[in-house]
C-alpha positions as CSV (number, residue, x, y, z in Angstrom):
1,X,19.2,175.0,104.4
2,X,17.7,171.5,103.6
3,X,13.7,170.9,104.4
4,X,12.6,168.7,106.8
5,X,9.2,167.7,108.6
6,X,8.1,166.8,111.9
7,X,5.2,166.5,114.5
8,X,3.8,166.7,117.7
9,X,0.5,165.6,119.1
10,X,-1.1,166.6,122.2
11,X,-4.1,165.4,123.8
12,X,-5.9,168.3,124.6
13,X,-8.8,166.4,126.6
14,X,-6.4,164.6,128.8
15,X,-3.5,167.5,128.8
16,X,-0.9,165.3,127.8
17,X,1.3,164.2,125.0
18,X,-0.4,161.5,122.4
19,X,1.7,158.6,122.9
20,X,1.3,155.7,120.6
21,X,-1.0,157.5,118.1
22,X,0.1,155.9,114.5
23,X,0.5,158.4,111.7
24,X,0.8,157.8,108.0
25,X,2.6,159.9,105.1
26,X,1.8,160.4,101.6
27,X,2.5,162.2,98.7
28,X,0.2,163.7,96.1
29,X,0.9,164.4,93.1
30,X,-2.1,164.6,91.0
31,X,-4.3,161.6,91.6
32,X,-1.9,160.0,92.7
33,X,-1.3,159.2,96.7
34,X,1.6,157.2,97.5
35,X,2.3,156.0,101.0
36,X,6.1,157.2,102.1
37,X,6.0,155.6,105.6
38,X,4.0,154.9,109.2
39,X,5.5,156.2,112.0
40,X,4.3,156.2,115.8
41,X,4.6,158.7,118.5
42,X,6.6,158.3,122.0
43,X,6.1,159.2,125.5
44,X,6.8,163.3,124.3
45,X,3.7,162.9,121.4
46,X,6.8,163.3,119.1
47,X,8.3,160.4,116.5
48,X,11.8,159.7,117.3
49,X,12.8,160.6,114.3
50,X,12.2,163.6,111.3
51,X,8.7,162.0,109.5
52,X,10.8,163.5,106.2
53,X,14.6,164.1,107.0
54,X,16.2,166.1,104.8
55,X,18.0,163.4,102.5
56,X,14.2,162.8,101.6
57,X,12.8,166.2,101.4
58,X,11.1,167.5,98.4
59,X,8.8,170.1,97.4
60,X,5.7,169.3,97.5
61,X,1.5,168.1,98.6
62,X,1.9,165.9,101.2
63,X,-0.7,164.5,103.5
64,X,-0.4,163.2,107.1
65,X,-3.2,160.7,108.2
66,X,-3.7,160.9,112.0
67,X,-5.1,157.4,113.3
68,X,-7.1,159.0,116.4
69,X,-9.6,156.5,116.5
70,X,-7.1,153.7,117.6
71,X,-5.3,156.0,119.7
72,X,-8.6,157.0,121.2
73,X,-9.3,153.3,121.7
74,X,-6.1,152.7,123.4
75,X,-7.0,155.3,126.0
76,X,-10.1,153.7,126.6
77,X,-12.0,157.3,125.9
78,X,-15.9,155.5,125.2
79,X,-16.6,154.8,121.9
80,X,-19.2,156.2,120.0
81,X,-20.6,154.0,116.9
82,X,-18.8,155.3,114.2
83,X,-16.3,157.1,116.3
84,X,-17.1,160.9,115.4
85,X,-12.8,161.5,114.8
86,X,-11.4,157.8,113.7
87,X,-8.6,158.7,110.5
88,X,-7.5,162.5,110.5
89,X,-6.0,163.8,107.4
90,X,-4.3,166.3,106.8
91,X,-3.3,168.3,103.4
92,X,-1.1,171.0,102.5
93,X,2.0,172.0,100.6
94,X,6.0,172.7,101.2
95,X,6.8,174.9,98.8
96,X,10.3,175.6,100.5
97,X,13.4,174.1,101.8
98,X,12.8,174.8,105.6
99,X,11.5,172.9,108.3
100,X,7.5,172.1,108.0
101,X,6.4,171.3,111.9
102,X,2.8,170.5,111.9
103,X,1.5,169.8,115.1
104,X,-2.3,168.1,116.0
105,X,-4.3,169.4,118.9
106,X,-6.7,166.3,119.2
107,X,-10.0,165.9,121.7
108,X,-12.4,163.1,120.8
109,X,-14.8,165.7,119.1
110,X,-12.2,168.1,117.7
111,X,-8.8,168.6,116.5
112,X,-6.9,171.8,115.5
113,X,-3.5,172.4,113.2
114,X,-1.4,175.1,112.0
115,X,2.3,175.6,110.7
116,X,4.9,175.2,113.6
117,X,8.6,176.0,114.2
């Protein structure tokens, strides 16, 4: 079985999916963080595609960056000055060849994660 990772992000304030929220992938290793790709979600909150198909899969800290604040802005929720939630990130490890699904519940004050199927 080869790894892959995907996404999903719902709007938990406006029960629906989080269409058009840009997201960002790195990889650390060390001090180092290198930027692997951008990717936006559809109409479902999902990208069209696998964020890291399996032809690019490798073990690994990896960090998604969540760009709520523009999504936020988009959905004209009222901005706050900063915005409390603007760039999410989000750290953690695939120490496995499976699939990695990490999902984002997102509200303007508060977002929550875990490891999907």
């Amino acid at each position: 079985m080869a790894g892959y990772l995907t996404t999903h992000v719902l709007d938990t304030a406006r029960g629906c999916p989080a269409a058009g929220l840009v997201i960002d992938l790195y990889r650390i290793e060390g001090d180092v963080r290198t930027k692997l790709k951008s990717v936006v979600t559809n109409e479902d909150g999902r990208t069209d595609a696998q964020i890291l198909p399996a032809a690019e899969f490798e073990l690994g800290t990896y960090e998604l960056v969540f760009h709520c604040g523009a999504y936020l802005d988009a959905c004209d929720v009222p901005p706050e000055s900063p915005r409390f939630l603007d760039a999410v990130p989000l750290r953690f490890g695939m120490s496995e060849a499976a699939h990695y699904h990490v999902p984002l519940l997102l509200s303007p004050f508060g977002y929550s994660t875990y490891r999907g199927s």
